[in-house]
N, C-alpha and C positions, 0 to 999 in steps of 0.2 A: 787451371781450367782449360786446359788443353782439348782440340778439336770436341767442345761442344757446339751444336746447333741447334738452332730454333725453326721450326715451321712457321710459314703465314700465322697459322690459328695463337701459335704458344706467340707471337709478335704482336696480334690483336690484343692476347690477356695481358701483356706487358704493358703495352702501351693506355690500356682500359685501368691497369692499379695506379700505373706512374700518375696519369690525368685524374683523377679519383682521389691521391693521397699526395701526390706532391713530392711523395722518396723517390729516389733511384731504383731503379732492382739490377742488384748484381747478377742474378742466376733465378731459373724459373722450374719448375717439376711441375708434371704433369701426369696424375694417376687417376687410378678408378673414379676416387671420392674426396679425394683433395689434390686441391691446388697450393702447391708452398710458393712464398718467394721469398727471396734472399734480397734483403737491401742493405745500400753499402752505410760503412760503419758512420752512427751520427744519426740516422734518417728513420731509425724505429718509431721516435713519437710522431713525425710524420706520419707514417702507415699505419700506424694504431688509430690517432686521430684523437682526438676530445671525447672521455670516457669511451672508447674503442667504436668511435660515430664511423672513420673511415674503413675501418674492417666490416662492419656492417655494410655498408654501402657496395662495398666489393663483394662482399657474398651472397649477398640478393642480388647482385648485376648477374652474376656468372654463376648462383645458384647452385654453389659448392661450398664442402668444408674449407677453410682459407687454412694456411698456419703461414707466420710470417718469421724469418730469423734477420739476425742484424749481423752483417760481417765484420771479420777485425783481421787486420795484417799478424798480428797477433797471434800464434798457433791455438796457444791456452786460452786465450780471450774468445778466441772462435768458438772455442770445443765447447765452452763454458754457456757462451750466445746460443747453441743449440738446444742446449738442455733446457735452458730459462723457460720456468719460474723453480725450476728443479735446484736446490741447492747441491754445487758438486763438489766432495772434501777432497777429491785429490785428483790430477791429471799426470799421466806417464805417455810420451809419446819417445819412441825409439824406431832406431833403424836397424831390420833384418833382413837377413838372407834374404826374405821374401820381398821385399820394400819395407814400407812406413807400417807401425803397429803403434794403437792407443789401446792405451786402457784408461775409465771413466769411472772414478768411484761416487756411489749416492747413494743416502742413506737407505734402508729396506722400505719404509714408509713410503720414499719416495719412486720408490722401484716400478712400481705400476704408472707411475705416471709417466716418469717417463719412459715408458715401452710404448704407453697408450692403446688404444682401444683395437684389438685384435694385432697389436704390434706397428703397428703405421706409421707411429712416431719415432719410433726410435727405426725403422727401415728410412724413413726419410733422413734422418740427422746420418745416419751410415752414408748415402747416395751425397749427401754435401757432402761429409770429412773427404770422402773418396773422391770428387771432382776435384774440391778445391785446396785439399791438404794433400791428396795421393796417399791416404791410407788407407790399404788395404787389408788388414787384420783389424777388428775394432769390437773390444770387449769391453762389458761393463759390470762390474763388481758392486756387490750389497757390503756397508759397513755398518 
């Protein structure tokens, strides 16, 4: 996670999910229509909350889509954390010429979901692996 920074504003929403859920957040996105956070490994039932009470809470505050993932030192543990509730049958991560390359196998069924709705899902899980793994090639395969 090399020279990331945060603004005042992305400092406020951190500080507004930490106080609201009680997890840490490791890293924070900020797009059009959602807000992701990234908490460290352990602290997802924190941010979820009681039948998902404190993800609610957070997204009527800030009156956005939320998505939240849970980190892991873990390469495969991470890549895996991203996809969730997506079951993933296989993880390939290697080093090329170019840097770091994954590749993400999940079944076809599951294929839409995790791309998500106009692709936003799976461009956000790309923008983590890329901060916090440094890969920069990242494909994903139907089995």
């Amino acid at each position: 996670m090399k020279g990331i920074r945060f603004d005042a504003d992305d400092i406020k929403h951190i500080a507004l999910f930490e106080s609201m859920t009680g997890a840490k957040v490791k890293d924070f996105l900020k797009e059009e229509e959602n807000i992701t956070f990234l908490v460290k490994s352990g602290d997802m039932g924190l941010a979820i909350g009681k039948k998902g009470a404190n993800i609610d809470k957070v997204r009527k505050a800030l009156s956005k889509n939320i998505m939240v993932f849970e980190f892991d030192d873990d390469d495969e543990k991470f890549l895996r954390n991203l996809f969730y509730p997506v079951e993933v049958h296989g993880i390939s991560i290697a080093k090329t010429s170019d840097g770091m390359a994954a590749t993400v196998e999940v079944s076809r069924e599951d294929r839409s979901k995790a791309i998500g709705q106009g692709g936003r899902r799976i461009k956000t899980i790309k923008k983590l692996a890329r901060r916090h793994l440094e890969i920069e090639d990242f494909n994903m395969r139907s089995v």
